[in-house]
C-alpha positions, 0 to 999 in steps of 0.5 A: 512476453517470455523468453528465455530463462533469468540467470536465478532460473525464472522466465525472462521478461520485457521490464519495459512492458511488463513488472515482474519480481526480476523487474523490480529488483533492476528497478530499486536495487533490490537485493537477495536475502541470503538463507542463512540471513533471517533474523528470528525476531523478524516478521511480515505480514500481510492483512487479508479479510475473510473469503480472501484466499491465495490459491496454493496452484497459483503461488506454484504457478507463479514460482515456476514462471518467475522462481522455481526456488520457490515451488511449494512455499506458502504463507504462515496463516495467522487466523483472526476470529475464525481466519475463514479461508475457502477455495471453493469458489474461486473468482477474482474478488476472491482470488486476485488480490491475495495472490498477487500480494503473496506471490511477490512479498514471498518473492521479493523477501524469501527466505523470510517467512510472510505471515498471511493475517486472515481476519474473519469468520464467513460472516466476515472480519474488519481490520478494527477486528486484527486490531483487537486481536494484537491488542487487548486493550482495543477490544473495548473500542469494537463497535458491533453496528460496523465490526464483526463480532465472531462467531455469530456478527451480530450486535450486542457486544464484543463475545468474549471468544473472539481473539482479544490480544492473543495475537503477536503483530508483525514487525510490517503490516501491509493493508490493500484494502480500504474504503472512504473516509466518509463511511465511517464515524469520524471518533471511530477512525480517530481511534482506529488511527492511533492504534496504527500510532501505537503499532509504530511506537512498538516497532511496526511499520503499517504499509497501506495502499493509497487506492486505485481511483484518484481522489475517489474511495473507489471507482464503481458506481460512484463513490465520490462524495454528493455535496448536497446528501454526504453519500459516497455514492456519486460519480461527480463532485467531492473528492472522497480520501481513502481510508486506512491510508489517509491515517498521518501514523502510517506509511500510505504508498501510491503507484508509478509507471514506467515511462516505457508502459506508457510513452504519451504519460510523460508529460506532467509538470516539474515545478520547483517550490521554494528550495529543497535538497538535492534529490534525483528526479526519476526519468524512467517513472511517471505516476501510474493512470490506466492508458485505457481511460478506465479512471483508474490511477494512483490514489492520493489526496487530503485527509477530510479527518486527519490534519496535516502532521508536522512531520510533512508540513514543509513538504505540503506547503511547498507542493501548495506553492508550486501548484497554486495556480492549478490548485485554484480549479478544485478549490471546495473539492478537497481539504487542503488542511488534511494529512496528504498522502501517499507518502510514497511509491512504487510500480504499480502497473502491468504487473504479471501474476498467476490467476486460476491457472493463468499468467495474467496481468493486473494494476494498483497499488495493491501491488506496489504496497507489498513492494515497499513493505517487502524492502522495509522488511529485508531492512528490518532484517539487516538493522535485527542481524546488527543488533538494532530494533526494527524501523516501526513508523517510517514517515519522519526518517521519509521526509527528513531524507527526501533524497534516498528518493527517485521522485516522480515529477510527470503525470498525474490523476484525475476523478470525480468529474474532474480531468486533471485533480493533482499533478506530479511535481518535484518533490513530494506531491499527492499522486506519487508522495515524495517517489519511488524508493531506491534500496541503497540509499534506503539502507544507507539511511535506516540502518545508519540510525541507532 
């Protein structure tokens, strides 16, 4: 797995097997931010929900491995309502996903601080809660039956001592977590949506993993839609689109797979539908499925919420006339009038990561989110060292410039009882979006905007 040393100092490693920041850089063309290049006005961040916690051995352990520039830096912590941290007690629902989130914005961005926006006191904290903390005329839209209302969580009302504006949002916001549509209300993820709308308008890009299960919220015990009760508590039947990532405002990114991680996954289709500009198709990435048959793969599909925006109009409809005849076998699963996401993606298998002492290796788009927020950032940087504002929403520039993409056109997902739900095809497609990002030709388009 590890042999030798990078020419940066780190642990060299088998990119065919494994991704590791070194990978990803040979992957995209992710460059090194000189130290003198941070831009004062640029930030990142990262949103993570109370009991959260990276553990400071494991980021050193992670540096050491792949960076040892790095040894002993750490996030900026931004506490929300309480910012509860403990360490504990130390698992992996605990521990894996914020270490993996910051051992590699930290390495892909450095020296660019990454602000660690820790929401929630022990009782716990919601995204509706980061929300009204950036925001003071949001703090109304608190529902105390579903958010947390610091100090004490219980209902009666927003208390007047929890943070209401008095936190400056970062210029990317990249969210891991989510959970099904149909948990909530269909008014209070309406709202919640237009605040992301907001945040774009003011110069932030949200980022938000597009799930991990296919066209479920999730994988265990069930959480596919029963057609007869409406719960997301079934392993078979409606497909159950994952919330913040089904919202049109912000940027939701799935996950790919080298086609060297898994030789059999490169099968899928490649059907052209109606004409579309000159793009480069990927022959190295496929849409990221476990090979362990676990059910876990890139999540994606339409929203049952939010309708389709205009600005990807054109790419659906193309997507619904290449794959027509397919589409036909999960007709009533799905709302084919609903936004489709992701919108784009990167390598989200085999990464390896420092856990408890421990190089080990995980999977999901929790890893490839921070890696498109991550190259949003470093752009952010150039556009702010030229003099220009930071990118805020993305999706339109994304869709009109379908060609700075690698687009994946093999493999595909399934889930909820069906084997094969969506398949990668050319051009954009809810498995893999329009593709994977390519950093030179990202640049040549954000930055050549005023």
């Amino acid at each position: 797995m590890l042999v030798g040393r990078q020419n940066d100092g780190g642990a060299k490693v088998n990119c065919s097997v494994y991704t590791a920041p070194v990978c990803l850089r040979e992957a995209y063309g992710i460059p090194h931010a000189s130290p003198g290049s941070v831009h004062p006005n640029n930030s990142f961040g990262m949103y993570q929900i109370a009991w959260a916690t990276w553990l400071p051995e494991d980021l050193d352990l992670f540096y050491r491995t792949f960076q040892p520039s790095l040894v002993g830096r750490r996030p900026l912590v931004e506490p929300v309502n309480g910012g509860y941290m403990q360490t504990d007690i130390q698992i992996s629902p605990f521990n894996l996903e914020p270490n993996l989130n910051f051992q590699y914005a930290v390495a892909l961005t450095s020296p660019q601080p990454i602000i660690n926006v820790q929401v929630g006191d022990m009782y716990g904290g919601n995204i509706n809660n980061m929300l009204a903390a950036f925001d003071k005329y949001y703090c109304g839209s608190i529902n105390p039956s579903i958010d947390p209302v610091y100090p004490n969580s219980q209902p009666g009302g927003w208390n007047s001592s929890a943070d209401c504006g008095t936190i400056r949002p970062p210029k990317v916001l990249s969210i891991t977590y989510g959970d099904s549509e149909a948990n909530f209300p269909r008014e209070y993820l309406e709202r919640q949506c237009l605040e992301f709308l907001k945040l774009g308008l003011m110069g932030t890009t949200v980022v938000a993993a597009s799930g991990d299960y296919g066209p479920a919220s999730g994988f265990s015990p069930g959480t596919c839609i029963d057609p007869l009760t409406g719960a997301t508590n079934a392993t078979t039947g409606l497909f159950s689109p994952t919330f913040p990532a089904s919202c049109p405002w912000l940027t939701s990114v799935g996950g790919t797979m080298k086609t060297t991680q898994r030789a059999s996954d490169t099968t899928g289709n490649s059907t052209t539908g109606g004409e579309k500009p000159p793009r480069l198709l990927s022959t190295n990435e496929t849409a990221w499925s476990h090979p362990s048959g676990s059910g876990s793969s890139s999540g994606g599909g339409f929203s049952r919420i939010f309708p389709s925006p205009a600005y990807q109009s054109s790419s659906v409809t193309s997507y619904f006339s290449a794959e027509q005849s397919h589409l036909r076998t999960i007709k009533g699963l799905h709302s084919p009038s609903g936004r489709g996401f992701p919108d784009v993606s990167a390598l989200a298998y085999s990464y390896l990561a420092a856990m408890h002492g421990k190089i080990i290796t995980a999977s999901g788009t929790s890893a490839s989110a921070p890696v498109v927020a991550a190259v949003v950032s470093m752009l952010n940087n150039e556009r702010l060292n030229m003099g220009k504002e930071t990118l805020g929403f993305i999706n339109p520039i994304l869709y009109r410039h379908r060609h700075a993409m690698n687009d994946v056109v093999t493999g595909g997902m399934g889930g909820c009882g069906v084997a094969e739900a969506y398949r990668a095809v050319e051009g954009w497609d809810p498995v893999t979006g329009l593709g994977s990002l390519d950093y030179d030709r990202w640049r040549d388009v954000f930055l050549g905007l005023p």
